[in-house]
C-alpha angles and dihedrals in degrees: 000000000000115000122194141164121282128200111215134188105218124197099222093206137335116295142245125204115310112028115231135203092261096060087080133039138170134245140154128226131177110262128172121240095198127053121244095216132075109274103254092060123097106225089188140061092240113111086233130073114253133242127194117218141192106221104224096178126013122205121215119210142181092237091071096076082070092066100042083082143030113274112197120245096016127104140130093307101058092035109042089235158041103304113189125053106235114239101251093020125108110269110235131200133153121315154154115254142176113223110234094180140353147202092183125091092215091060139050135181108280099029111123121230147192128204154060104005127155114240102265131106092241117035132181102215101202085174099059088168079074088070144066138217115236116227112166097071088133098057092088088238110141112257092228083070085070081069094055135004099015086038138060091315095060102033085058090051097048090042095047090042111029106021097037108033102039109224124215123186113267092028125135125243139186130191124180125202072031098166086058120113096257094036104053096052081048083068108039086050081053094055084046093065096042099259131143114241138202125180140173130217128164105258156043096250091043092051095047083050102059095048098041101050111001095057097229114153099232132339128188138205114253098205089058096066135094100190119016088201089065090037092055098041090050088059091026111037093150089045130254123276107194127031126183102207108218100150108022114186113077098002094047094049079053100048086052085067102051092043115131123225108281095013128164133222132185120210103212097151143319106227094167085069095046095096111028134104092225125024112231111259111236112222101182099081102121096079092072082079098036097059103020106237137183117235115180118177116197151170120214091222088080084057121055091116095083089057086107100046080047095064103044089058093043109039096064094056089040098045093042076064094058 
């Protein structure tokens, strides 16, 4: 058994509203990196053999203020997972790790992975189904991108896009909190597939952003905006057939009303609820009926099996940039 120092990023207590600085802290603890017991024993009470990883890179996502609180009427059972952070226990998110040992047949010290790690720089994984093997170590892509575009951020933004809403060449789309890290990667696949995109951010950098480097078609600034229907029929005056919901509340209510027949939406998160008392009601849902639309909510973690399919969309565009 080899101990050694890690490093941990602890949540103090659950959250309200607006996180601040003190609801984490860091500490740093002794852990071990090999297991004491032969290899075929489980040494948790998971049902799973254990690994134990080294993070290498550690993504940090909206989605994570969720899980700073309680939210009523989800649990393990409705999102494939532990849910909460635990007030004095490591936070964990999405990262790249070496495996240092393993109790697991699918994994072997040495393989690279990407998935659900605590933030820590050890971590004992008793989930393993939370982790992937990588296996393009050889594409001359950099390893950190496992953390971001060839990793959870850009899996959720194919599934939600691609696999969920159907694109067919000439449609509208629209994507709010467009210049985040999920968004942005929603619009350049849309361009992709010969689409026109609009998307909104909250502010001037991140606008000319989107449409200087990201190739959106026009982009506006939320915040300036007195009324978002207005906002969404002046971009979108024959109705938008494809949203990627980042923010919900206000702008999703809008988006309802400039939906077009047949329509399709994808619910990938609703930042603009996160810290709030009370989440905004929507009005508009009808519309749903009205135009029969498609709303499909959705979490990446029920679809890591079309990582691979995935890839082989995404790594020819990306290695033909570097």
């Amino acid at each position: 058994m080899t101990l050694v120092r890690n490093k941990q990023v602890i949540l103090r207590n659950y959250v309200t509203t607006f996180p601040k600085d003190s609801d984490l802290y860091v500490t740093s603890t002794t852990a071990s990196v090999k297991f004491k017991l032969p290899a075929h024993t489980i040494i948790t009470t998971s049902k799973e053999p254990a690994v134990i990883v080294k993070n290498l890179y550690l993504s940090c996502d909206p989605y994570q203020r969720l899980f700073m609180e309680e939210i009523p009427g989800v649990d393990e059972s409705t999102y494939s997972q532990r849910v909460y952070y635990t007030p004095g226990s490591p936070i964990y998110g999405y990262g790249v790790a070496e495996v240092l040992d393993s109790h697991h047949p699918d994994f072997k010290a040495g393989d690279l992975v990407w998935g659900t790690t605590n933030w820590e720089q050890y971590s004992l994984i008793t989930t393993p189904k939370s982790l992937n093997k990588i296996q393009h170590t050889d594409t001359d892509v950099p390893l950190s991108y496992y953390a971001g575009i060839l990793g959870a951020t850009g899996l959720t933004a194919y599934v939600g896009f691609y696999e969920f809403c159907s694109p067919k060449k000439g449609e509208n789309v629209f994507v709010s909190a467009a210049a985040g890290a999920v968004g942005q990667l929603v619009g350049q696949i849309a361009k992709l597939m010969g689409c026109y995109v609009v998307g909104s951010a909250g502010t001037k950098q991140k606008i000319d952003l989107l449409k200087s480097k990201f190739g959106f078609d026009d982009a506006f600034n939320y915040k300036e905006e007195s009324d978002l229907d207005v906002a969404l029929k002046r971009y979108f005056p024959e109705g938008i057939d494809i949203y990627f919901d980042n923010v919900g509340g206000k702008m999703l209510d809008a988006v309802f009303l400039n939906m077009s027949v047949h329509g399709r939406i994808a619910g990938c998160g609703m930042i603009s609820q996160y810290n709030l008392d009370q989440p905004e009601g929507v009005t508009n849902l009808m519309h749903l009926v009205y135009k029969r639309i498609r709303f499909h909510g959705f979490t990446v973690r029920d679809h890591y099996h079309l990582h691979p399919k995935f890839l082989d969309f995404i790594l020819p565009y990306i290695q033909s940039l570097i």
